[in-house]
C-alpha positions as CSV (number, residue, x, y, z in Angstrom):
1,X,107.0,225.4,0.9
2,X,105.4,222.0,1.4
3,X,104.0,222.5,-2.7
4,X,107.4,221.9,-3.0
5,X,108.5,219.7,-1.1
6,X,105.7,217.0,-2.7
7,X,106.8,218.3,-6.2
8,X,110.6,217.7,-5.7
9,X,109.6,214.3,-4.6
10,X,107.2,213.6,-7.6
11,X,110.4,214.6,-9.8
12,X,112.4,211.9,-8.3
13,X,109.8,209.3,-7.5
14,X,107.9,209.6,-11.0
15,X,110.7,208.6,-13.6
16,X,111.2,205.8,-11.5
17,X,107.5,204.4,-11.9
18,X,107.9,205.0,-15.5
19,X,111.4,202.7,-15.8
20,X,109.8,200.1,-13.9
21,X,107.0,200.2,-15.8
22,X,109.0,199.8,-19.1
23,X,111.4,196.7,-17.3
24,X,107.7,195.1,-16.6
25,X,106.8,195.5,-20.0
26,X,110.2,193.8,-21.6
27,X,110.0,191.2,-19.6
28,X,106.6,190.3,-20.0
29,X,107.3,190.6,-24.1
30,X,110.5,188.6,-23.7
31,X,108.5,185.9,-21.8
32,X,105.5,185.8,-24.2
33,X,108.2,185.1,-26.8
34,X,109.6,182.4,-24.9
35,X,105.9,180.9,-24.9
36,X,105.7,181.5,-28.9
37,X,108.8,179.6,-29.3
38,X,107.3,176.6,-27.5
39,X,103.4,177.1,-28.8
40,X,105.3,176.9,-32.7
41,X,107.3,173.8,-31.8
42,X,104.5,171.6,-30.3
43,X,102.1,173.3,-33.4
44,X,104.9,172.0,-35.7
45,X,105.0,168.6,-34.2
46,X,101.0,168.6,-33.5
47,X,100.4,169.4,-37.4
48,X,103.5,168.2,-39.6
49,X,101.7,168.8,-42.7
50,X,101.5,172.9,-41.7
51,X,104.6,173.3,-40.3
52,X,104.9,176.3,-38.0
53,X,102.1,178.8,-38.2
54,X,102.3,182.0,-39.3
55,X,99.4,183.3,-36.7
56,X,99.2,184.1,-33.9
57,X,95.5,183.0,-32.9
58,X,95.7,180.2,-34.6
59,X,97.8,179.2,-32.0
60,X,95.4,180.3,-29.3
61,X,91.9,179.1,-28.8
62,X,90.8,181.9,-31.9
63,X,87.5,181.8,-30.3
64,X,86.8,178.0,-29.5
65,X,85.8,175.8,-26.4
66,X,89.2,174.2,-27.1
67,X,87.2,170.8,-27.1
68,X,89.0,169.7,-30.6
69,X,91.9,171.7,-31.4
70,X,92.4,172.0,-35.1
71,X,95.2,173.8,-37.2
72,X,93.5,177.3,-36.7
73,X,92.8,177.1,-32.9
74,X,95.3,174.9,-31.2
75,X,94.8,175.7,-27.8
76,X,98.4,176.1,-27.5
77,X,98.5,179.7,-25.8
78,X,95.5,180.4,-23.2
79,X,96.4,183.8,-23.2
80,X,93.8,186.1,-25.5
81,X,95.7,189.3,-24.9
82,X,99.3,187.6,-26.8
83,X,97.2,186.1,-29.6
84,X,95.7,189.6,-29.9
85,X,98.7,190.8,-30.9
86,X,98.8,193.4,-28.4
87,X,99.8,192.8,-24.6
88,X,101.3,194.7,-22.0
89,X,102.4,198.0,-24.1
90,X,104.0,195.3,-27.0
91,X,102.9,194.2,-30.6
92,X,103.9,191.0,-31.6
93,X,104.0,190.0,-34.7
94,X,103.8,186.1,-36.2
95,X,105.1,185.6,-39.7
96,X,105.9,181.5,-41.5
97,X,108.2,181.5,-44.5
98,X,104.6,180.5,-46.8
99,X,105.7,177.3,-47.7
100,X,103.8,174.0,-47.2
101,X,105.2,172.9,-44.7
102,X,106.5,175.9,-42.9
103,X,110.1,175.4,-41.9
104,X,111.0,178.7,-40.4
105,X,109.0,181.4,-38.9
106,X,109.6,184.8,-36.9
107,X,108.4,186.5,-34.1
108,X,109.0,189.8,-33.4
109,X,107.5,192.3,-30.2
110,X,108.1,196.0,-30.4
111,X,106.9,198.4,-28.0
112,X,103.9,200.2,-29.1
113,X,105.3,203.6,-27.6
114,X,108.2,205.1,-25.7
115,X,106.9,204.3,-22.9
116,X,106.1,200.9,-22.8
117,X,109.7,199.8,-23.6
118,X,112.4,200.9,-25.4
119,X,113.6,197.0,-26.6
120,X,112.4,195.1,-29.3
121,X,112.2,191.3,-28.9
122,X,112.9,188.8,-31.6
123,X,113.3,184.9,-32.4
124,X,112.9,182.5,-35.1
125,X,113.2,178.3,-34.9
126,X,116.4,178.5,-34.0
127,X,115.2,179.8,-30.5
128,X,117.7,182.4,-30.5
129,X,116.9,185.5,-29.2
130,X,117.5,189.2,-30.1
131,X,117.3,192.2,-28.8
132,X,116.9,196.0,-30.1
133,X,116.9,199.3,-28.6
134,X,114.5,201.3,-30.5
135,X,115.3,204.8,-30.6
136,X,112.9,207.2,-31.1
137,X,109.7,204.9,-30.4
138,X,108.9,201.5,-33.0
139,X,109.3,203.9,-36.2
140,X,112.2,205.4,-35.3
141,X,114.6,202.8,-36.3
142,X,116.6,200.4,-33.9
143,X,120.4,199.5,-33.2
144,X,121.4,195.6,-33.0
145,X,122.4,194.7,-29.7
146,X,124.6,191.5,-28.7
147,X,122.5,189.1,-26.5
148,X,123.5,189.4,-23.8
149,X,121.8,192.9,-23.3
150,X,124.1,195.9,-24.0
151,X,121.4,198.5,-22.8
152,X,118.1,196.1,-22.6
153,X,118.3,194.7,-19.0
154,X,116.3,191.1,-20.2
């Protein structure tokens, strides 16, 4: 009897964990977008004959003291794990238009799994932000979603 008692009340508690897990992890991704956005504007404004950059550690210390920044460690995000590519159950991915200068560039995070989150982050130089469910996990394909959530609770 009490086996199930604690199992009826891992069935409730436990999905609960998991979604408040997956809200940590979208906010975090939507945050470390937000941080992009800034890091690419000052990188723009820092190196005007670049443009934005199309990397993500280049806009992190990519291994330096952080003594001299230069164009491929700028010192602009402190944080190893975003520059990585990887943090918090998200890959983010930097890409620049290839032109010298960059004028445009995008940043995208996806969740790495269904269970780190089930919305995809996105933003270019306009600073506009987007938002996707992914269904079925990163591969599975996603469904546009207005702004202002519409199912991702960012």
């Amino acid at each position: 009897m009490v086996v199930m008692i604690i199992l009826i009340i891992a069935a409730i508690a436990i999905p609960s964990l998991v979604h408040g897990k997956m809200k940590a992890n979208e906010a975090s991704a939507l945050a470390s977008v937000k941080s992009v956005q800034m890091a690419e504007t000052l990188y723009a404004s820092t190196y005007p004959e670049i443009g934005f950059s199309g990397s993500l550690p280049n806009l992190g210390s990519h291994g330096s003291s952080c003594e001299k920044p230069t164009s491929t460690n700028a010192c602009l995000i402190m944080d190893e794990a975003l520059t990585s590519g990887l943090k918090s159950g998200y890959i983010f991915e930097l890409v620049n238009d290839g032109k010298k200068p960059s004028v445009s560039y995008t940043i995208n995070a996806t969740p790495e799994s269904s269970a780190s989150g089930r919305c995809s982050v996105s933003s270019n130089e306009t600073g506009e932000l987007h938002f996707t469910i992914t269904i079925g996990g990163p591969s599975g394909g996603g469904r546009s979603v207005a702004a202002a959530g519409g199912g991702c609770d960012l």
